[in-house]
MDTraj code that builds the backbone (N, CA, C; nanometers):
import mdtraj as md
import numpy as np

residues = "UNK UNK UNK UNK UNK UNK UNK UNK UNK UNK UNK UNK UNK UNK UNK UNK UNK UNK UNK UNK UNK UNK UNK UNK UNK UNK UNK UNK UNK UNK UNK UNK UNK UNK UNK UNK UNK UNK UNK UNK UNK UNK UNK UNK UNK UNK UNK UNK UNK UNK UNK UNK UNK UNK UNK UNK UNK UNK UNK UNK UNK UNK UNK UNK UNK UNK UNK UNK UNK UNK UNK UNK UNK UNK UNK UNK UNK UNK UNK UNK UNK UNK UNK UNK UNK UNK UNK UNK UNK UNK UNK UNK UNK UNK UNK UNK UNK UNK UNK UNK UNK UNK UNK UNK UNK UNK UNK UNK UNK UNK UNK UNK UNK UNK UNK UNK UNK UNK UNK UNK UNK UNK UNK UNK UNK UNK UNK UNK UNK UNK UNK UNK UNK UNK UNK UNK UNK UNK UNK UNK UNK UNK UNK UNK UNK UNK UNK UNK UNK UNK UNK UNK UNK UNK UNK UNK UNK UNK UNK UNK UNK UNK UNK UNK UNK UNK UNK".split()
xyz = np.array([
    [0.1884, 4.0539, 1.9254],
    [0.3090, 4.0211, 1.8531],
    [0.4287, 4.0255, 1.9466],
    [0.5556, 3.9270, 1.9438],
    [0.6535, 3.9431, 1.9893],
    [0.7692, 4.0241, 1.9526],
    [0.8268, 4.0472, 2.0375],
    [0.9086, 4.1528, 2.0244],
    [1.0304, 4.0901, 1.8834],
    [1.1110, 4.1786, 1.8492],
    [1.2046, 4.1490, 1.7390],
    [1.3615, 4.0665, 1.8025],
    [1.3661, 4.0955, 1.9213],
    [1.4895, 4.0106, 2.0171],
    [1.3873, 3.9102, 2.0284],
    [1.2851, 3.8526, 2.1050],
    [1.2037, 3.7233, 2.1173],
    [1.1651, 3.6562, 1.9932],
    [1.1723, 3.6925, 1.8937],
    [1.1063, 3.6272, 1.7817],
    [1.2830, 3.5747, 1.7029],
    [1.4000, 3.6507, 1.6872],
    [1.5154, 3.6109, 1.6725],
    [1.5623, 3.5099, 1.7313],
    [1.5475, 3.4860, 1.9093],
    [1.5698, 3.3762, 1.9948],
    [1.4642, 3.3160, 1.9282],
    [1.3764, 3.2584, 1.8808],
    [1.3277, 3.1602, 1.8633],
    [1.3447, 3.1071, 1.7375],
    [1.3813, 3.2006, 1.6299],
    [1.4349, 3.0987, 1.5175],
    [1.5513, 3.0485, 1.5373],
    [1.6605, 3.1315, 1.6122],
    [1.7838, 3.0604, 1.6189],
    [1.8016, 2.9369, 1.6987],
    [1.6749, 2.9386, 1.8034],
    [1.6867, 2.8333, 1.8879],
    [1.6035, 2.7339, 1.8927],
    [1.5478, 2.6871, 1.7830],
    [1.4964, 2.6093, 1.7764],
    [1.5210, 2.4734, 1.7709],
    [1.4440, 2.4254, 1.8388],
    [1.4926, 2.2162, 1.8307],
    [1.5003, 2.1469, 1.7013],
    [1.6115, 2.0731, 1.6933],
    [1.5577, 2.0533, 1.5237],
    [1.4201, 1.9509, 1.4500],
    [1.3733, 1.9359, 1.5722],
    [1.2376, 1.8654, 1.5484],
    [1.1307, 1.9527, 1.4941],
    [1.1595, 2.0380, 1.4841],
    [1.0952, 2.1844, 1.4850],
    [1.1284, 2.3013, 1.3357],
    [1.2458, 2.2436, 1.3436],
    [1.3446, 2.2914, 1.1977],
    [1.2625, 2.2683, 1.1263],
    [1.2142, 2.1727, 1.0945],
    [1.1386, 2.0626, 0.9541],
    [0.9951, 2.1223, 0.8854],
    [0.9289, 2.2606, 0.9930],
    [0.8546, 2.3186, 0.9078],
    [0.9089, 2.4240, 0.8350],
    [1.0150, 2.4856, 0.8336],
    [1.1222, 2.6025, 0.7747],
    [1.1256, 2.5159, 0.6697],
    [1.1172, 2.3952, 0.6405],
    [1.2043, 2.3117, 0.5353],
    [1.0735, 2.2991, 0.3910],
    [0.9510, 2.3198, 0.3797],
    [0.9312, 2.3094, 0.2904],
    [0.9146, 2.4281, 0.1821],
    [0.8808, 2.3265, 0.0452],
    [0.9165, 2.3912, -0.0858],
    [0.7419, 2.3853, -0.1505],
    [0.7335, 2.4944, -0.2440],
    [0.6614, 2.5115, -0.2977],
    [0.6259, 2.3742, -0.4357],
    [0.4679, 2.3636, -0.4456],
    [0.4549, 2.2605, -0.5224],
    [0.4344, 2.3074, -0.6685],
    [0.4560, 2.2336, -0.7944],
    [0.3824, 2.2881, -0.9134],
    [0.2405, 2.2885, -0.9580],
    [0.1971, 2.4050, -1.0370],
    [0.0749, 2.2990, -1.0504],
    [-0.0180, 2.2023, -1.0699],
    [0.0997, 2.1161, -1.1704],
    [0.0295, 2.0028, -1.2078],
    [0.0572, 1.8561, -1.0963],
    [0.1218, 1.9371, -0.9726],
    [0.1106, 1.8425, -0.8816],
    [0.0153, 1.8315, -0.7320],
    [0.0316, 1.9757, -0.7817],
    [-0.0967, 2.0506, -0.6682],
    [-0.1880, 1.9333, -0.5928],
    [-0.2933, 1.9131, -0.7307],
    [-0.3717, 1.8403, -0.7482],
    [-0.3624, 1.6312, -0.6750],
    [-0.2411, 1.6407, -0.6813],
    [-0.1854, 1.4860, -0.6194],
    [-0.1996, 1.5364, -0.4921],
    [-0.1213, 1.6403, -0.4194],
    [-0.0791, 1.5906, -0.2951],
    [-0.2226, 1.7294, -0.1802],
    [-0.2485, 1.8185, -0.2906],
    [-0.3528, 1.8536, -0.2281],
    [-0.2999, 1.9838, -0.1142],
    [-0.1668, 2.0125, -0.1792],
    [-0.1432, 2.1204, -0.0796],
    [-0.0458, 2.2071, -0.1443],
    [-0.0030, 2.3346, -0.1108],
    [0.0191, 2.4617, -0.1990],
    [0.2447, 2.3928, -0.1514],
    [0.2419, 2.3299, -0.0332],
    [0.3836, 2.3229, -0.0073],
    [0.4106, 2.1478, 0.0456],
    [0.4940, 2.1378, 0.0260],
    [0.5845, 1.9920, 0.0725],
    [0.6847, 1.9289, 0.1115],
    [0.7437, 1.9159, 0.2697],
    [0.8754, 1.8736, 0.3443],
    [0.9754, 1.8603, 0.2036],
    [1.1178, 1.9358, 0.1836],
    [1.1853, 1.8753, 0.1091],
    [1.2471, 1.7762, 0.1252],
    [1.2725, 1.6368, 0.0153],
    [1.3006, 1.5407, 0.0753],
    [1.4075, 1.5133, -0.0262],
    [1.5215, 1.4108, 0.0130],
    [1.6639, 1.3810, -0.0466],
    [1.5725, 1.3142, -0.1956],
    [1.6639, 1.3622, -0.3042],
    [1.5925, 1.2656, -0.4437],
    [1.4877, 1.3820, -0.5325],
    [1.4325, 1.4522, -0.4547],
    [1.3327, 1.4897, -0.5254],
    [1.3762, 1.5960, -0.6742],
    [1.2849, 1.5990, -0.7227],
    [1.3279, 1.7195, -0.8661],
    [1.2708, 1.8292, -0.8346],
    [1.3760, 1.9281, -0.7993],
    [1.3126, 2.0750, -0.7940],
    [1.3900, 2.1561, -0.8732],
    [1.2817, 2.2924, -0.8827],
    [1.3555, 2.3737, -0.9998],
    [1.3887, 2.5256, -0.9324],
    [1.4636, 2.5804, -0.9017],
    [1.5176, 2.7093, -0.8586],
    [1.4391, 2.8065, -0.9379],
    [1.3623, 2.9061, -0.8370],
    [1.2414, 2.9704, -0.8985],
    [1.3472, 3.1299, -0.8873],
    [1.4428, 3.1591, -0.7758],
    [1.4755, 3.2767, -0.7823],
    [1.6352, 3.2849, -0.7549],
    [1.7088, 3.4031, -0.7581],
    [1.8239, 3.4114, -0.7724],
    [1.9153, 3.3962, -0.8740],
    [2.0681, 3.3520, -0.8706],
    [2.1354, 3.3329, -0.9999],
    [2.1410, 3.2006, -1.0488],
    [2.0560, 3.0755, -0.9886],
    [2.0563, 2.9746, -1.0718],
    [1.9046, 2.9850, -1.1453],
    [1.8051, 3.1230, -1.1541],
    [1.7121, 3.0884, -1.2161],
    [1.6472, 2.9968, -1.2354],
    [1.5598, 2.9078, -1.2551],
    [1.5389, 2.8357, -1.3979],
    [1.5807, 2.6427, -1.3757],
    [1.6927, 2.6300, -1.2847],
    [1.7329, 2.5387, -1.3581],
    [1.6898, 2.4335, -1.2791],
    [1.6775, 2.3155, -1.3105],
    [1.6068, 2.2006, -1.2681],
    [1.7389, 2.1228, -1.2183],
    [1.6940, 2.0144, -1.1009],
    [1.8086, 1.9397, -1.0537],
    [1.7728, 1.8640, -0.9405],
    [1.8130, 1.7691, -0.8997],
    [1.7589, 1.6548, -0.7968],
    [1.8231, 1.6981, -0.6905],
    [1.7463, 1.7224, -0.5644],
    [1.7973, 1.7424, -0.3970],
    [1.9088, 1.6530, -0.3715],
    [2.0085, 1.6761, -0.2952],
    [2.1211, 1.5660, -0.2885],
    [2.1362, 1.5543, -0.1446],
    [2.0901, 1.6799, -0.0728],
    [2.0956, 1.6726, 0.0358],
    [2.0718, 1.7965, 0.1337],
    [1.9493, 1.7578, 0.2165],
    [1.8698, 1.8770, 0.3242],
    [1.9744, 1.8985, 0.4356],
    [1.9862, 2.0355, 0.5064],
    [2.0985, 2.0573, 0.6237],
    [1.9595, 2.1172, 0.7035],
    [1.9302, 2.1096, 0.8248],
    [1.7898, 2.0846, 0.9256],
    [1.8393, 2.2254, 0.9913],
    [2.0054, 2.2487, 1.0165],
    [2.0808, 2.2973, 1.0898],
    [2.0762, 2.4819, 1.0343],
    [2.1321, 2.4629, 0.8667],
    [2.1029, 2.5738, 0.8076],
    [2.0235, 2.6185, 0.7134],
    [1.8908, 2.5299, 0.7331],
    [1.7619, 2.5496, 0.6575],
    [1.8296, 2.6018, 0.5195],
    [1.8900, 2.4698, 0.4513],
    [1.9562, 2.4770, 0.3590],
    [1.9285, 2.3557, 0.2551],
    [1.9070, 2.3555, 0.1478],
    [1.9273, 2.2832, 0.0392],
    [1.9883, 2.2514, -0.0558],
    [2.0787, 2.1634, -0.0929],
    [2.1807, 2.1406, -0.1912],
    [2.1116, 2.0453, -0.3138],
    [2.1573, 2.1235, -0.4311],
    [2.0935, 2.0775, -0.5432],
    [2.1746, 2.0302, -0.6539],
    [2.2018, 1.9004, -0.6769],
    [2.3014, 1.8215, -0.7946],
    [2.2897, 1.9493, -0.9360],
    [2.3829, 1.9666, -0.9592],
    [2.4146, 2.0527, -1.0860],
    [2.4039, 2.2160, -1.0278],
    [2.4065, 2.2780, -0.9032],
    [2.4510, 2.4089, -0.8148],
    [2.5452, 2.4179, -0.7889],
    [2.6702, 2.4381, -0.8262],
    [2.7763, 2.3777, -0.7250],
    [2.9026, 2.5082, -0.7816],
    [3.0179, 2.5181, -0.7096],
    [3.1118, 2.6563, -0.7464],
    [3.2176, 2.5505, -0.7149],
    [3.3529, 2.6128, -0.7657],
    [3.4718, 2.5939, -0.7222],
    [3.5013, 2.6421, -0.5937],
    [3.5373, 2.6084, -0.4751],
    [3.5739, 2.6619, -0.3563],
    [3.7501, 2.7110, -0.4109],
    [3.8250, 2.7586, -0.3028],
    [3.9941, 2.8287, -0.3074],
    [4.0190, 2.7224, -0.3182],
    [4.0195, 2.5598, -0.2911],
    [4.0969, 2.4601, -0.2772],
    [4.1058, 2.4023, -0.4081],
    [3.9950, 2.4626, -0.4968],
    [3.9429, 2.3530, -0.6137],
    [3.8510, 2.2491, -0.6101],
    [3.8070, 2.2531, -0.4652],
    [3.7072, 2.1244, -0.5152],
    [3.5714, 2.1709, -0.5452],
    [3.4705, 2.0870, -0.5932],
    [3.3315, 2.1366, -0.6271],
    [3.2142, 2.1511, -0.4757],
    [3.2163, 2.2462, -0.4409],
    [3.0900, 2.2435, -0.3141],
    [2.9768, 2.2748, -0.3932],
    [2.9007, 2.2037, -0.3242],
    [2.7341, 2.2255, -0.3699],
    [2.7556, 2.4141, -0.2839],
    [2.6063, 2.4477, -0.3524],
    [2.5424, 2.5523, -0.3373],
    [2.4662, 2.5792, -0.2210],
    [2.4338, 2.6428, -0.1149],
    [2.2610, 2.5792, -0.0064],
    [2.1986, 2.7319, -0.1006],
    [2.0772, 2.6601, -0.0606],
    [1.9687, 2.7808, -0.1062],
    [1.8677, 2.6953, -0.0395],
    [1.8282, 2.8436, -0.0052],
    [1.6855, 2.7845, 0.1058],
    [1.5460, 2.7805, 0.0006],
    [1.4859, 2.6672, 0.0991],
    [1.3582, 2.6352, 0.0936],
    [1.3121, 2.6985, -0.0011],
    [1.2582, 2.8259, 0.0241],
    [1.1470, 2.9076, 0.0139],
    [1.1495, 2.9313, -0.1629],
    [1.2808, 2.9327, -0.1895],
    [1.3154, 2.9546, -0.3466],
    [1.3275, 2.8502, -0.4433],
    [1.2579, 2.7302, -0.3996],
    [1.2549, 2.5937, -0.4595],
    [1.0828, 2.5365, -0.5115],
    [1.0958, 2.4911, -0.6316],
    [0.9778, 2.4852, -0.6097],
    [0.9782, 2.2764, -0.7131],
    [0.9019, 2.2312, -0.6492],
    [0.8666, 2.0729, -0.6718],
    [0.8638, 2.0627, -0.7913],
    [0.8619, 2.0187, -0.9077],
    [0.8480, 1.9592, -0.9955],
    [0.8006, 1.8283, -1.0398],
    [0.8723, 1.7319, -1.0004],
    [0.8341, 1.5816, -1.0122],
    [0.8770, 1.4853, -0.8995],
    [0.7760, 1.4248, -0.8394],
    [0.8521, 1.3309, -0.7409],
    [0.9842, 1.2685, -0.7089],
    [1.0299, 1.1694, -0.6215],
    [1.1493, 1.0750, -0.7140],
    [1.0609, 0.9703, -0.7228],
    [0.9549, 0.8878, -0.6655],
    [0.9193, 0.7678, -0.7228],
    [0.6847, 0.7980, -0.6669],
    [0.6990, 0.7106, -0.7553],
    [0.4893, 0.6913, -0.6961],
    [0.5143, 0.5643, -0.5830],
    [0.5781, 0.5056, -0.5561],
    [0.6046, 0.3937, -0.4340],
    [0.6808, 0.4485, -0.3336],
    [0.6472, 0.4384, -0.2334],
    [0.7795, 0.4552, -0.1319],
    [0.8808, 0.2933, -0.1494],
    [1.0039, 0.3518, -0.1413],
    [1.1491, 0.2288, -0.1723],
    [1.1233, 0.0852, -0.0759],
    [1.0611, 0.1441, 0.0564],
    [1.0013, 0.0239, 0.1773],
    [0.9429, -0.0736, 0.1256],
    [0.7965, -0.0159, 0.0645],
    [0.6589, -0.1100, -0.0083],
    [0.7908, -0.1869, -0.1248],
    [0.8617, -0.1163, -0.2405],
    [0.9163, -0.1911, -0.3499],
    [0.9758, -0.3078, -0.3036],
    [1.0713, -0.2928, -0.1850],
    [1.1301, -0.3857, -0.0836],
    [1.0896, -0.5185, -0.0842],
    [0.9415, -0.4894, 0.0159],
    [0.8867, -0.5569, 0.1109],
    [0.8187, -0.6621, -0.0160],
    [0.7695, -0.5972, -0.1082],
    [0.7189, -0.6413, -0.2569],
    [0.7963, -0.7778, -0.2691],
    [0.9428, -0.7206, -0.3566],
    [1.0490, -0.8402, -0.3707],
    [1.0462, -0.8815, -0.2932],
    [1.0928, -0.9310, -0.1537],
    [1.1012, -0.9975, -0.0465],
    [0.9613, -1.0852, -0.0486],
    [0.8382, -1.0492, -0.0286],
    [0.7664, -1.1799, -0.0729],
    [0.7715, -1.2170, -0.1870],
    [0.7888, -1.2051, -0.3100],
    [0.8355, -1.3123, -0.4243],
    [0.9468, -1.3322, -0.3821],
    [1.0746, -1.3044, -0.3313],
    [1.1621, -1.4310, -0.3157],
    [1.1313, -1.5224, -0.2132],
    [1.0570, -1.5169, -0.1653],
    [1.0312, -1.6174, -0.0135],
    [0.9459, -1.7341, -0.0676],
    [0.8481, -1.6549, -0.1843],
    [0.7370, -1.7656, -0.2172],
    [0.8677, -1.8839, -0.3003],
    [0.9478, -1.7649, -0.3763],
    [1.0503, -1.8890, -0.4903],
    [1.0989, -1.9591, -0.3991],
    [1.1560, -1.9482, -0.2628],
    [1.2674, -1.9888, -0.2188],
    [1.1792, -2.1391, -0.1402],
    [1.0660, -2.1056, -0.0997],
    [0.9640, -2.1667, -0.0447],
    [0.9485, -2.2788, -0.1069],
    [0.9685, -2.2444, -0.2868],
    [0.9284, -2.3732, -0.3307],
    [1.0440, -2.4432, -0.3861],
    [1.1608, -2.3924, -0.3661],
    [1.2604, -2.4389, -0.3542],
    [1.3250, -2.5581, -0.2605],
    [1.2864, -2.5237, -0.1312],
    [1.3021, -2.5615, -0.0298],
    [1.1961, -2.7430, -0.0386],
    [1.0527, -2.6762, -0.0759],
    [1.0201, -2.8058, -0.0857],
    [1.0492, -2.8989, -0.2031],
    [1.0833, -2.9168, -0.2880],
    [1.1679, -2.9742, -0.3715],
    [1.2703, -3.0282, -0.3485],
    [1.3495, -2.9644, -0.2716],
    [1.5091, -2.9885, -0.2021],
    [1.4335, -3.1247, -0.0860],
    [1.3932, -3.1039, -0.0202],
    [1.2953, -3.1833, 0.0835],
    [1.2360, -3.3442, -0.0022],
    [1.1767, -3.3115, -0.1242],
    [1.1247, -3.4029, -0.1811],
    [1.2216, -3.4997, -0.2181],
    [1.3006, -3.4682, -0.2647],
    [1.4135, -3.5065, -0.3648],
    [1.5082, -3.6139, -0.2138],
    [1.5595, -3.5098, -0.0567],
    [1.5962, -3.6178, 0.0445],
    [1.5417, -3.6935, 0.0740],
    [1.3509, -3.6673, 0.0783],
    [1.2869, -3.8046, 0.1236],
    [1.3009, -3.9367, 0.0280],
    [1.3562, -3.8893, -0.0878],
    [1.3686, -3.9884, -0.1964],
    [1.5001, -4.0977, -0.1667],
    [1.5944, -3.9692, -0.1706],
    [1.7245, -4.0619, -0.1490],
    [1.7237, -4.1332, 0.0210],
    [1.6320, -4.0770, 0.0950],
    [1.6141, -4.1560, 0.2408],
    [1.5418, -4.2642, 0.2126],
    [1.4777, -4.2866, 0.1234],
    [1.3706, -4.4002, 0.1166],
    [1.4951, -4.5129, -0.0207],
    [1.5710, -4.4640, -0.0775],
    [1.6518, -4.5469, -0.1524],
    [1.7547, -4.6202, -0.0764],
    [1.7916, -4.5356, 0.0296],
    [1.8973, -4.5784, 0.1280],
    [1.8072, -4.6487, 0.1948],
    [1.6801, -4.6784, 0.2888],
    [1.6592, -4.7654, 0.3694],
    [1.6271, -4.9015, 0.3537],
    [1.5809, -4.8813, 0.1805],
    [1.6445, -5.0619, 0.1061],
    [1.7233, -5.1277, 0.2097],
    [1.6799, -5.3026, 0.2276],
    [1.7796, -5.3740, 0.2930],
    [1.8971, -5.3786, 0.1941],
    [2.0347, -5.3384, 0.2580],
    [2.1351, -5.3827, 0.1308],
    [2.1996, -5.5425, 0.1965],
    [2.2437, -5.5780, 0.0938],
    [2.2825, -5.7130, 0.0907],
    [2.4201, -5.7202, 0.1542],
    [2.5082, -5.8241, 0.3298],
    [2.5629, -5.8073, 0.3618],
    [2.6649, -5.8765, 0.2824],
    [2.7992, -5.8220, 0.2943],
    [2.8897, -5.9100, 0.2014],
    [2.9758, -5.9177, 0.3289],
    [3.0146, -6.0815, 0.3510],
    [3.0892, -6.1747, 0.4564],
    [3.2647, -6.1387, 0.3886],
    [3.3421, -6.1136, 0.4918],
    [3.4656, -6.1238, 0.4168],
    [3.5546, -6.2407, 0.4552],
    [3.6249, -6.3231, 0.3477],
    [3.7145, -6.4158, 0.4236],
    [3.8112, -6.4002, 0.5091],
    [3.8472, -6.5703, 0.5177],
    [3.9767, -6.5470, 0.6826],
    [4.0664, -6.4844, 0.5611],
    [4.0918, -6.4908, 0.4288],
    [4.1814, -6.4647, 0.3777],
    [4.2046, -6.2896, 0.3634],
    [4.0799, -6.2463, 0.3374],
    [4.0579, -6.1105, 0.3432],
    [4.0948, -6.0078, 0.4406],
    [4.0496, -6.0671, 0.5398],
    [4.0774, -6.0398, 0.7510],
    [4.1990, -5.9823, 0.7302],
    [4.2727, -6.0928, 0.7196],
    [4.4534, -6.1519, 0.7546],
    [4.4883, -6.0483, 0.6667],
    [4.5724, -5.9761, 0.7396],
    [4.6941, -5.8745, 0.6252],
    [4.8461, -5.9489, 0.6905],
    [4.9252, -5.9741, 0.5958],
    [5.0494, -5.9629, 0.6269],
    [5.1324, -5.8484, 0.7127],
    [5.1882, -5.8864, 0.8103],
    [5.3068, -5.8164, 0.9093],
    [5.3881, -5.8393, 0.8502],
    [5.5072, -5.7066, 0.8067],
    [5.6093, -5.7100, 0.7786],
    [5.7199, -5.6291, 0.8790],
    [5.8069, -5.6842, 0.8535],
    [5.8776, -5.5793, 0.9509],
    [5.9918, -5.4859, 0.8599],
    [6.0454, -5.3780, 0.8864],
    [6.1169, -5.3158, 0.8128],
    [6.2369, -5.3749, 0.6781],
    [6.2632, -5.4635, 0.7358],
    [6.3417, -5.5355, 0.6804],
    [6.2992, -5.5844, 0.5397],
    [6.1603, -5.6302, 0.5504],
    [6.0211, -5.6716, 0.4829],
    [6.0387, -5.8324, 0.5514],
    [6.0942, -5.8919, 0.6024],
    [6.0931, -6.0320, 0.6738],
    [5.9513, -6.0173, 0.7455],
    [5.8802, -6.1180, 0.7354],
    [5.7936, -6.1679, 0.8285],
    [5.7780, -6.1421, 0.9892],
    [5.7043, -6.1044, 1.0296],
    [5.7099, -6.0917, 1.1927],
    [5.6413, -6.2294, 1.2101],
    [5.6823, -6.2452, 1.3572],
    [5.6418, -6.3822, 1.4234],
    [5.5257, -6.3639, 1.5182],
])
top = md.Topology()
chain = top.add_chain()
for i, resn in enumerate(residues, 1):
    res = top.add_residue(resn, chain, resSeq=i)
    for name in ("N", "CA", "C"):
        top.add_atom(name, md.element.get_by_symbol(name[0]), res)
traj = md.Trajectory(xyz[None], top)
């Protein structure tokens, strides 16, 4: 075992690549069974419920993980600071426990989803738009009929300011 000064330097100094196992939360049991493990990275969105301390009990969506002070802020935790405004709460990890996902899809796949149905619509959009120019290209390459204009047509009158005739 390491000493109690060596084991202090190493939580305080840790990389924050490293932070991210401090960061998970306990699962429920009826989720156990999905993900197959007793704990789970906390992640922005999720529904967790405060298992200890003075928020007891109460259920509320993650709003936002701090890596820095192995801290968690939970929508509906929050105090008046001296200034008046509302600060969230942190409460660590360890006193959180999962409840319900935020979604069964990751937001990427839902994405990537829409994005091919609009490509297929737009796809057939496109050829339609296409059909419709080869149409009006094939209406326009009709011979059209030339119309000759007369000497009378040609000829415009010169006037000069005056409106008199120029010579």
């Amino acid at each position: 075992m390491g000493t109690r000064r060596r084991v202090r330097k190493q939580f305080y100094s840790k990389p924050l690549h490293r932070l991210k196992n401090d960061l998970h939360i306990h699962v429920s049991k009826e989720l156990r069974k999905e993900y197959n493990s007793r704990s789970v990275l906390v992640k922005k969105g999720q529904n967790v419920m405060v298992m200890r301390g003075k928020f007891k009990g109460t259920v509320g969506s993650v709003v936002d993980v701090d890596y820095k002070r192995r801290a968690v802020y939970v929508k509906g935790l929050s105090r008046v600071n001296s200034r008046g405004k509302d600060v969230f709460i942190p409460i660590h990890p360890s006193n959180l426990m999962l409840v319900k996902q935020k979604s069964v899809f990751k937001p990427e796949e839902e994405k990537q989803k829409q994005e091919v149905v609009v490509k297929k619509e737009d796809i057939e959009k496109e050829v339609k738009k296409e059909e419709q120019q080869k149409e009006k290209m094939k209406k326009e390459e009709k011979p059209k009929e030339i119309k000759k204009k007369s000497n009378k047509e040609k000829t415009t009158k010169k006037v000069n300011k005056d409106g008199k005739k120029r010579k």
